[in-house]
Structures are given as C-alpha cells and as structure tokens.
py3Dmol code that shows the C-alpha trace and the ligand (Angstrom):
import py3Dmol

protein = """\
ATOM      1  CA  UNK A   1      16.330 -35.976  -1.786  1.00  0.00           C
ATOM      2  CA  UNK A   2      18.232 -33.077  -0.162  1.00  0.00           C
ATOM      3  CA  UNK A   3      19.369 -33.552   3.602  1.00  0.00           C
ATOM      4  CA  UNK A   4      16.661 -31.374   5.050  1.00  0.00           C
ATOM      5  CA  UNK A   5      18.201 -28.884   7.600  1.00  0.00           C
ATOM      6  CA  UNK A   6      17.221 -25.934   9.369  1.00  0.00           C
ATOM      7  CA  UNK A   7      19.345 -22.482   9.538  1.00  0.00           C
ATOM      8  CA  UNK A   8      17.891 -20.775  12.812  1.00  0.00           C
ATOM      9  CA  UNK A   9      17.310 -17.067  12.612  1.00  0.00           C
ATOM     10  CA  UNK A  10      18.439 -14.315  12.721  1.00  0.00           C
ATOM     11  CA  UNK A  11      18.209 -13.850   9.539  1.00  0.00           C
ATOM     12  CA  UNK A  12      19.675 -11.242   7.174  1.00  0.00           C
ATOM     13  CA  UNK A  13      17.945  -9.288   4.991  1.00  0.00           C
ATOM     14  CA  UNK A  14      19.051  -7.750   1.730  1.00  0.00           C
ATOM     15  CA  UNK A  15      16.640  -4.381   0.868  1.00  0.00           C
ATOM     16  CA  UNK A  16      16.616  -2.890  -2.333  1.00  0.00           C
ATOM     17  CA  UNK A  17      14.319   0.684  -2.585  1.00  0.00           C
ATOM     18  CA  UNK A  18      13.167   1.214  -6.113  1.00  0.00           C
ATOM     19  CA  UNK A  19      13.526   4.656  -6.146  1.00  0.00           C
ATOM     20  CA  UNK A  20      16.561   6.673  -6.042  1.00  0.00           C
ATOM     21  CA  UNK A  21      14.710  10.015  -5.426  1.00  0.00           C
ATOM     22  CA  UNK A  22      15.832  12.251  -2.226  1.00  0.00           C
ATOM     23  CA  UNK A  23      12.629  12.290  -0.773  1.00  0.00           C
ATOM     24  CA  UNK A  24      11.166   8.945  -1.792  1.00  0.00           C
ATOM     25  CA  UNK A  25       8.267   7.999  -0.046  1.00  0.00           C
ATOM     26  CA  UNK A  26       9.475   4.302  -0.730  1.00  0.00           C
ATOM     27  CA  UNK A  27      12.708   4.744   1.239  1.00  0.00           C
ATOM     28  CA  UNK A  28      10.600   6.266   4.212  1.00  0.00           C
ATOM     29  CA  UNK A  29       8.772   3.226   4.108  1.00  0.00           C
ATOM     30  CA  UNK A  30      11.511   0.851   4.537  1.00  0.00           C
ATOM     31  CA  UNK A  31      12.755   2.606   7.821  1.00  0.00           C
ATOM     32  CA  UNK A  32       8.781   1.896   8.956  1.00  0.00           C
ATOM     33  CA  UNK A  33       9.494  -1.750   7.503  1.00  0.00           C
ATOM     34  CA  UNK A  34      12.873  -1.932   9.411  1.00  0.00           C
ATOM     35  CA  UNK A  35      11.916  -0.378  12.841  1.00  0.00           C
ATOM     36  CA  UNK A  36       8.743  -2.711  12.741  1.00  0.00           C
ATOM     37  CA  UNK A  37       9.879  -5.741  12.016  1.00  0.00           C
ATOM     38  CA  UNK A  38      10.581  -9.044  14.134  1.00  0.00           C
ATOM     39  CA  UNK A  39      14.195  -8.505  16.114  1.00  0.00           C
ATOM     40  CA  UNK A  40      15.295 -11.751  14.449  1.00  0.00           C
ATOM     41  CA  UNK A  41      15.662 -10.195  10.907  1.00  0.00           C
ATOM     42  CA  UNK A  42      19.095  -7.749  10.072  1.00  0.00           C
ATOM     43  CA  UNK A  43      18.562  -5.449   7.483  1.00  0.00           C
ATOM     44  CA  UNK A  44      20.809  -4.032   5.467  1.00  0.00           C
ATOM     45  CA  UNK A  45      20.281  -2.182   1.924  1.00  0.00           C
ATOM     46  CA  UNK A  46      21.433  -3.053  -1.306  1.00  0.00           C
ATOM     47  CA  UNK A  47      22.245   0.047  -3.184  1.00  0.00           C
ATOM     48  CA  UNK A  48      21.018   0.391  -6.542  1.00  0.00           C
ATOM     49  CA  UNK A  49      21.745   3.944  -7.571  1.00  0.00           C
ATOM     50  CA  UNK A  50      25.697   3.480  -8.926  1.00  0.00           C
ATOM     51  CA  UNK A  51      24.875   0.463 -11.340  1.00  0.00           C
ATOM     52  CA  UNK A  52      25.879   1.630 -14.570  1.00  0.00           C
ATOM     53  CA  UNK A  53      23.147   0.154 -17.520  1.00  0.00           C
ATOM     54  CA  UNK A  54      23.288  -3.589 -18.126  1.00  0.00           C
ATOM     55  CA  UNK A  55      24.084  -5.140 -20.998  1.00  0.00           C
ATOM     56  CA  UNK A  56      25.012  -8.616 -21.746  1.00  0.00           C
ATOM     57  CA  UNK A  57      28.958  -7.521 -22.909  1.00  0.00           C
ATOM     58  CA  UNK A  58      29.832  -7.111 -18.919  1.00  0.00           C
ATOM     59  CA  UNK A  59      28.804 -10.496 -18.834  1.00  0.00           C
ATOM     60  CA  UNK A  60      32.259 -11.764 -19.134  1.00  0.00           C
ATOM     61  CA  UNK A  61      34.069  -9.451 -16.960  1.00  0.00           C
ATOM     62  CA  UNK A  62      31.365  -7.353 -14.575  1.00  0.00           C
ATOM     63  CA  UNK A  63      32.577  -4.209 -12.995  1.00  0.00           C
ATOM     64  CA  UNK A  64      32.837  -3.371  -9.542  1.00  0.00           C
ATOM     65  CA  UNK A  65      29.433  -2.474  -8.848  1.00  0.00           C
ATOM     66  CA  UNK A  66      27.736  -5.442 -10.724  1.00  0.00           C
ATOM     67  CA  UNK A  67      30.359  -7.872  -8.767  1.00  0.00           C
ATOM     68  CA  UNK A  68      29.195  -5.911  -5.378  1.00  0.00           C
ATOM     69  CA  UNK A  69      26.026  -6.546  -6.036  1.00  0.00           C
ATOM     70  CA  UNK A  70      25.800 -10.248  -6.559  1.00  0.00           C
ATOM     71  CA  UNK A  71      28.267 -10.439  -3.553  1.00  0.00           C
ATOM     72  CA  UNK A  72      25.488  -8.061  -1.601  1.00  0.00           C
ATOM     73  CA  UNK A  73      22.764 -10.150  -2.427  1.00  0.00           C
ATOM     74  CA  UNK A  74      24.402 -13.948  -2.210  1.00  0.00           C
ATOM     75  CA  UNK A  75      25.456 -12.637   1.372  1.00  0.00           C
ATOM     76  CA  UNK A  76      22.165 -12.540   2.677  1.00  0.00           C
ATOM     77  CA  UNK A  77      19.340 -14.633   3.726  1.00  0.00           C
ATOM     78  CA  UNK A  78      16.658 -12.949   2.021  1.00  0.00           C
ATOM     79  CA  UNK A  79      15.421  -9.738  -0.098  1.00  0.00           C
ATOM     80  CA  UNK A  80      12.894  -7.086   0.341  1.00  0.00           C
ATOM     81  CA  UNK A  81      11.410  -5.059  -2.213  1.00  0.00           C
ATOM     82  CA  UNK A  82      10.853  -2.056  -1.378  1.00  0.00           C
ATOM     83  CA  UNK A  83       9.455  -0.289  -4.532  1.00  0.00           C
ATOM     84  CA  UNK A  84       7.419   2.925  -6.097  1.00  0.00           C
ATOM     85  CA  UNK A  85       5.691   2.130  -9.374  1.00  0.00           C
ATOM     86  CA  UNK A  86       6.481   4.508 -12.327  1.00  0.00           C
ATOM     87  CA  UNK A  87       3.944   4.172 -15.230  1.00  0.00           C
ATOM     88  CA  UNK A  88       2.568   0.903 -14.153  1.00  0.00           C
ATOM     89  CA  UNK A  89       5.694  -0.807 -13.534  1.00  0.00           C
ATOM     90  CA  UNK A  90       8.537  -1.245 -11.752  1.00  0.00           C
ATOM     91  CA  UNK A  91      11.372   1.939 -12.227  1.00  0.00           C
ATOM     92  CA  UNK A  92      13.708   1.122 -14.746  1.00  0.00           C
ATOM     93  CA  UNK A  93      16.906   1.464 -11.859  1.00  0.00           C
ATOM     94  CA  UNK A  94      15.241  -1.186 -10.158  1.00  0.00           C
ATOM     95  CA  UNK A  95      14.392  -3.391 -13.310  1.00  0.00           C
ATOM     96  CA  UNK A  96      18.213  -2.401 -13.896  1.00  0.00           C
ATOM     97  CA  UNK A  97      19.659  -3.536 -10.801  1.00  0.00           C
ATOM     98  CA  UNK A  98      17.504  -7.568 -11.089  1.00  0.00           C
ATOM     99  CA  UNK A  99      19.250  -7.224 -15.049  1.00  0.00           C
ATOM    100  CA  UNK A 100      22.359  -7.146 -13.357  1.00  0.00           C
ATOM    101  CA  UNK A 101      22.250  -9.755 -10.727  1.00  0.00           C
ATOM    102  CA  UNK A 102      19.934 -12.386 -12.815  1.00  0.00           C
ATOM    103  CA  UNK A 103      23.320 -12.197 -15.312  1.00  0.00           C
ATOM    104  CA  UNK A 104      25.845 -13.963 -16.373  1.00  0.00           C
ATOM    105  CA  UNK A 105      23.734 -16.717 -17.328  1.00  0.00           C
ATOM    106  CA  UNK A 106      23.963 -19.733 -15.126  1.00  0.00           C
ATOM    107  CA  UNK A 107      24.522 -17.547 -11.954  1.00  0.00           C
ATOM    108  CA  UNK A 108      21.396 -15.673 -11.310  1.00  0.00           C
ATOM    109  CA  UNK A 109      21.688 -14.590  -7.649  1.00  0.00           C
ATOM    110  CA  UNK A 110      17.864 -14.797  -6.995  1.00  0.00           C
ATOM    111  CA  UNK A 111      17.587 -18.416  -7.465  1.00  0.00           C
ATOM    112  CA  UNK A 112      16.180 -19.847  -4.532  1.00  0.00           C
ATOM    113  CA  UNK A 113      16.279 -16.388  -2.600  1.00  0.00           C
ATOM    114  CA  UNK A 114      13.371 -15.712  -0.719  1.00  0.00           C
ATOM    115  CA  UNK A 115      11.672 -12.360  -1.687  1.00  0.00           C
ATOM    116  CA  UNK A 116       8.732  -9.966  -0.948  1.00  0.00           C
ATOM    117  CA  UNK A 117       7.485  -6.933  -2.230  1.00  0.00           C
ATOM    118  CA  UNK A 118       5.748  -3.799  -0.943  1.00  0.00           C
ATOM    119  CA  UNK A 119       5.360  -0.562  -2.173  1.00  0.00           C
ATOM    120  CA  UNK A 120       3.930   3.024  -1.350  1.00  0.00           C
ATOM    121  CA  UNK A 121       2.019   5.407  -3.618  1.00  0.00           C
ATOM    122  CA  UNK A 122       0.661   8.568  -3.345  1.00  0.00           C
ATOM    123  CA  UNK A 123      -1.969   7.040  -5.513  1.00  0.00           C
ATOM    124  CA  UNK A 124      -5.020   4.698  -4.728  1.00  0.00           C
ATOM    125  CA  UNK A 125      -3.488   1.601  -5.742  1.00  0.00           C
ATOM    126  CA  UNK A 126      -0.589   1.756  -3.737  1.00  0.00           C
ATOM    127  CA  UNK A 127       1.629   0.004  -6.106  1.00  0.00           C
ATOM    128  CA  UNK A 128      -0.478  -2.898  -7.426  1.00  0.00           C
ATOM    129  CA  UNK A 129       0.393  -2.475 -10.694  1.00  0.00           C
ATOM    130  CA  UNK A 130       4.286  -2.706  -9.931  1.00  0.00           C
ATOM    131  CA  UNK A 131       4.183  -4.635  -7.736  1.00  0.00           C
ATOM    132  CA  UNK A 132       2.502  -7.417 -10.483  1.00  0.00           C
ATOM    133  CA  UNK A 133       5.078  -7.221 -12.375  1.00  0.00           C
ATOM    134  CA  UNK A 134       7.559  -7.211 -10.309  1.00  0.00           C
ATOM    135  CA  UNK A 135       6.392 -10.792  -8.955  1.00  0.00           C
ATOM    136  CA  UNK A 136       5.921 -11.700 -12.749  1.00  0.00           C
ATOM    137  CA  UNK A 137       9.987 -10.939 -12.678  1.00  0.00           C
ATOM    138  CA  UNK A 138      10.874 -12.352  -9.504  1.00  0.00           C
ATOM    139  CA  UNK A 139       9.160 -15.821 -10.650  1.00  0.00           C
ATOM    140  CA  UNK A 140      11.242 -15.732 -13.827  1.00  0.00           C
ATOM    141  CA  UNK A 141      14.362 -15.446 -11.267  1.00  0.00           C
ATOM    142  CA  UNK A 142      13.235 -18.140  -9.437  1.00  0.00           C
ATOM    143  CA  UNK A 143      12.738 -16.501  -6.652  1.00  0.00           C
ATOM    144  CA  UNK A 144      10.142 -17.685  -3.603  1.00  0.00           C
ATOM    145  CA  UNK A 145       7.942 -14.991  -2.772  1.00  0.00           C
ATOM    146  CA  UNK A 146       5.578 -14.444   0.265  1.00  0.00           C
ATOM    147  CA  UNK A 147       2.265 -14.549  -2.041  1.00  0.00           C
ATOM    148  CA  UNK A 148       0.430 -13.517   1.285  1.00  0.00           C
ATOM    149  CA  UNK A 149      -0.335 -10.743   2.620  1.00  0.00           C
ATOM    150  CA  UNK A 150       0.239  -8.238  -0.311  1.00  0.00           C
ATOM    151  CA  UNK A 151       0.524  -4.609   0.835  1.00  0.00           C
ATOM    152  CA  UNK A 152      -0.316  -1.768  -1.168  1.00  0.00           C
ATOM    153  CA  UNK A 153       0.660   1.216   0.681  1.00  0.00           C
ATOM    154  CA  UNK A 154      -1.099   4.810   0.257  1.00  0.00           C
ATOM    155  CA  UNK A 155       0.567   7.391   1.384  1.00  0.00           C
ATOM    156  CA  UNK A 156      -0.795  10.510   3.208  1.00  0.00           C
ATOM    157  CA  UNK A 157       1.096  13.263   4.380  1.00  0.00           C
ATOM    158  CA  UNK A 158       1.969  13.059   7.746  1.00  0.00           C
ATOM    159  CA  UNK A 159       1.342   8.927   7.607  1.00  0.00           C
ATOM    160  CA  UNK A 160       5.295   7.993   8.033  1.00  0.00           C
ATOM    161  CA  UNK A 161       7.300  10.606   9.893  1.00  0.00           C
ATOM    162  CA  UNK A 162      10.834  10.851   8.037  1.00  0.00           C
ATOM    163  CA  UNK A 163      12.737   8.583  10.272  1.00  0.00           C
ATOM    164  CA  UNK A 164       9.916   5.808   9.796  1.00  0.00           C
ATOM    165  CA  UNK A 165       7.473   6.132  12.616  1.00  0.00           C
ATOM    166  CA  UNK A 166       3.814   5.170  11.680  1.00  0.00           C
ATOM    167  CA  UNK A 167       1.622   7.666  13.030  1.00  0.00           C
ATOM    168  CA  UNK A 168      -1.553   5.475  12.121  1.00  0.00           C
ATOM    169  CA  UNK A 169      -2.470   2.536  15.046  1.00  0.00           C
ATOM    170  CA  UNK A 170      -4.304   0.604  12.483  1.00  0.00           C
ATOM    171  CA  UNK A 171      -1.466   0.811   9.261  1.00  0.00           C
ATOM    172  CA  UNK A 172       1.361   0.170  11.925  1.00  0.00           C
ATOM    173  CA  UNK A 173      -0.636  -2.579  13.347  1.00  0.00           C
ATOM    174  CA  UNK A 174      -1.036  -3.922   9.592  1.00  0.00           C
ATOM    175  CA  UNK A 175       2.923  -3.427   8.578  1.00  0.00           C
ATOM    176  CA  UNK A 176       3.610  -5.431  11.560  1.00  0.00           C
ATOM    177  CA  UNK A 177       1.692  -8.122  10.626  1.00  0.00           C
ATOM    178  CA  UNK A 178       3.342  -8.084   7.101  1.00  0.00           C
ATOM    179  CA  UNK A 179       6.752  -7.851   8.529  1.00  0.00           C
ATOM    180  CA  UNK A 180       5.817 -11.199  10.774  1.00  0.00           C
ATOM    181  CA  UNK A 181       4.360 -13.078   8.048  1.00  0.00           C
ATOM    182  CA  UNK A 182       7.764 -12.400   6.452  1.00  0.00           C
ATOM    183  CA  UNK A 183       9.975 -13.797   8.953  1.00  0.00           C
ATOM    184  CA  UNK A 184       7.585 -16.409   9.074  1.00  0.00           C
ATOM    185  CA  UNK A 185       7.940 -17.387   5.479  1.00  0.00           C
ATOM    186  CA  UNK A 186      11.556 -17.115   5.237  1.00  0.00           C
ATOM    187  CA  UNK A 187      11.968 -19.186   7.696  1.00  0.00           C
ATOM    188  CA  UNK A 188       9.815 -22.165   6.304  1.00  0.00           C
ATOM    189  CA  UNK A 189      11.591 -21.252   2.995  1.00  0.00           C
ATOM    190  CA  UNK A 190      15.322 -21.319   4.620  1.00  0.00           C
ATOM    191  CA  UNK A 191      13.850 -24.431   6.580  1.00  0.00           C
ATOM    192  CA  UNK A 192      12.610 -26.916   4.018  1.00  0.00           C
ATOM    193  CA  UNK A 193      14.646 -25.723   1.027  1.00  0.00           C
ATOM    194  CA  UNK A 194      18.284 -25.827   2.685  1.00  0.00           C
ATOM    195  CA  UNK A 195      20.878 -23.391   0.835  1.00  0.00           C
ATOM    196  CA  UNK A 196      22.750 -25.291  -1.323  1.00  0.00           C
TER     197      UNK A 196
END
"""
ligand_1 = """\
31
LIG
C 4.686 8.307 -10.751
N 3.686 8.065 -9.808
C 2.852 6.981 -10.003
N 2.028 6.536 -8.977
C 1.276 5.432 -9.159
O 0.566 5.033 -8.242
N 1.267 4.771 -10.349
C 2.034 5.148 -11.402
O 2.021 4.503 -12.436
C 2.853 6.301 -11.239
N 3.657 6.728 -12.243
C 4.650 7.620 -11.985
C 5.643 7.845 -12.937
C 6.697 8.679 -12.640
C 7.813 8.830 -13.652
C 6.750 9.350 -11.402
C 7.904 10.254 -11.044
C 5.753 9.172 -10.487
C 3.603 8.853 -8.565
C 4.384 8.181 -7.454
O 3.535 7.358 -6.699
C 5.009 9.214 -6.516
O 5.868 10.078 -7.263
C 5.804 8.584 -5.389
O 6.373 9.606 -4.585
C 6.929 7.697 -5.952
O 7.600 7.026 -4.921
P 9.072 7.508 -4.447
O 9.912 7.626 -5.670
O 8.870 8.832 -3.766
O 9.522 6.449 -3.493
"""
view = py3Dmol.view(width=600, height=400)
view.addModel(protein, "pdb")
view.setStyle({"model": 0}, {"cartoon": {"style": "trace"}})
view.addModel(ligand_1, "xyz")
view.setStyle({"model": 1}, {"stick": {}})
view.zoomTo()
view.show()
C-alpha cells in the first residue's frame, strides 16, 4: 500500500489544442476554458505543431522536440484536451503528438496523468465522435480521465469572441461547471493516487 498523501493545489495544467489551424475554433475555446476556470489551476500549452512524424527509430535517441515534450508534459499536474475532430477522429497532429510521448516503451508520460477532453465543432455533435476515441487512446495510456461531464461544444458564430469570452449566459454557465468538475477530479486523482 502506497503512503497516501495529498499535493494541495494549485495545480498545473498541461493543454494540448488538436488543431494547428490559424483560426481554430478549438484554440478559441481553450482561452474560454482558461479564463473560466477555477484560480487554483495554471495553464500552460503544450505545443504540438513542430513534432516531426513518429516513428519507433527516435526511440533510442528522441530529438529536441520529442524530449520537450515529455519534459512539457511530466512537468505538470494534469492535461487538457482541447480537440477538433477531423473525419470522426482525432487529427492526426494530435494522434502524432500522444505517439510521441506514449514512446520509448516503458516511459509513457501519460501514465497516471490525469486527463480530460473537450472539443468544439461547427457541427451538431460537437466532437463526440473524437472525442470517443480519443478516451479509447487515453485509456490505452493509462491515463485517468474525468468520465463526467462530457462536453460537446457547437459552435456558432459570434458564441466565443476571439480572446475567449462566452457571449452565451447559459454555455458559460455550463463551461464553468466543466472546468470545476475538473479541478475537482484532479484533485481526488492527485489526492488518492500520490505521484510516484
Ligand atoms: C472537419 N470538420 C468536421 N466536423 C465534425 O464535426 N466532424 C468531422 O468529422 C469533421 N471532419 C472534418 C475533417 C476535416 C479535414 C476538416 C478540416 C474539418 C469540420 C470542423 O468541425 C471545423 O473545420 C472546425 O473549425 C475544426 O476545428 P478547428 O480546427 O477550427 O479547431
């Protein structure tokens, strides 16, 4: 049995944003994320964009950017995925970038991470698709994820100004909530399974 101890927030946050498009709807969405959120989480981004393609022969000497981001992501508390979905799934940079830091085998930085996921769409579904198997992922990486709430985001013009205000009472009122049940659930993550 594990000494049980507690790690007191703040906590940090590592945010990934699944799409490396200029105007990305998704990005927009993780300033909302970021200005709504509980004062005890620090966010900072975990850029995704410079990773070259994985493959298993960098497993014995990774380059720069692979290195930075295992070192990005084993120097924080917890991960947010922030993520479009592109045909039904996750966007291959993103499905890239969980290649790289799942690798070399043995030292898969998501073990034991906390994670959630979110995602906007200009379509219906808001994500659901992606965001499936993205957990379907995630749970191979051993990552815990906050299974509840989910949030499927639809995007409407005018529904997230650029810098990330909400303009909608009842969606801000609803990303709020998601943002607390996330603090909440990395903190009884952090809590009863100590970092090793
Ligand atoms: C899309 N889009 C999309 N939307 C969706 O709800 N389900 C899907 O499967 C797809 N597939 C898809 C594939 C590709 C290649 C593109 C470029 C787009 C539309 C998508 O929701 C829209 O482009 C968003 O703006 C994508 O989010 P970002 O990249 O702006 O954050």
């Amino acid at each position: 049995m594990p000494e049980i101890h507690h790690h007191e927030p703040p906590y940090t946050v590592g945010y990934f944003v699944g799409s490396l498009a200029t105007a990305s709807i998704n990005r927009t969405l993780s300033k909302a994320l970021i200005k709504l959120a509980p004062k005890e989480l620090e966010f900072t981004e975990i850029p995704i964009a410079n990773l070259p393609l994985y493959s298993y022969d960098y497993d014995n000497d990774y380059p720069a950017e692979g290195r930075a981001l295992k070192e990005a992501i084993a120097s924080v508390d917890a991960v947010l995925f922030v993520t479009p979905e592109y045909n039904r799934a996750i966007p291959g940079a993103l499905k890239n970038a969980i290649d790289w830091a799942s690798r070399p085998w043995g030292q898969n930085s998501f073990a034991r991470k906390p994670s959630a996921v979110i995602g906007a769409s200009i379509g219906a579904i808001g994500t659901a698709v992606a965001q499936q198997n993205l957990r379907s992922v995630l749970s191979f990486c051993d990552s815990p994820q906050m299974n509840s709430p989910e949030a499927y985001i639809q995007i409407t013009p005018g529904l997230i100004t650029d810098d990330g205000e909400v303009t909608n009472e009842s969606t801000k009122e609803f990303l709020t909530g998601y943002m607390n049940s996330y603090f909440e659930f990395i903190t009884r993550v952090l809590t009863v399974i100590p970092k090793p």
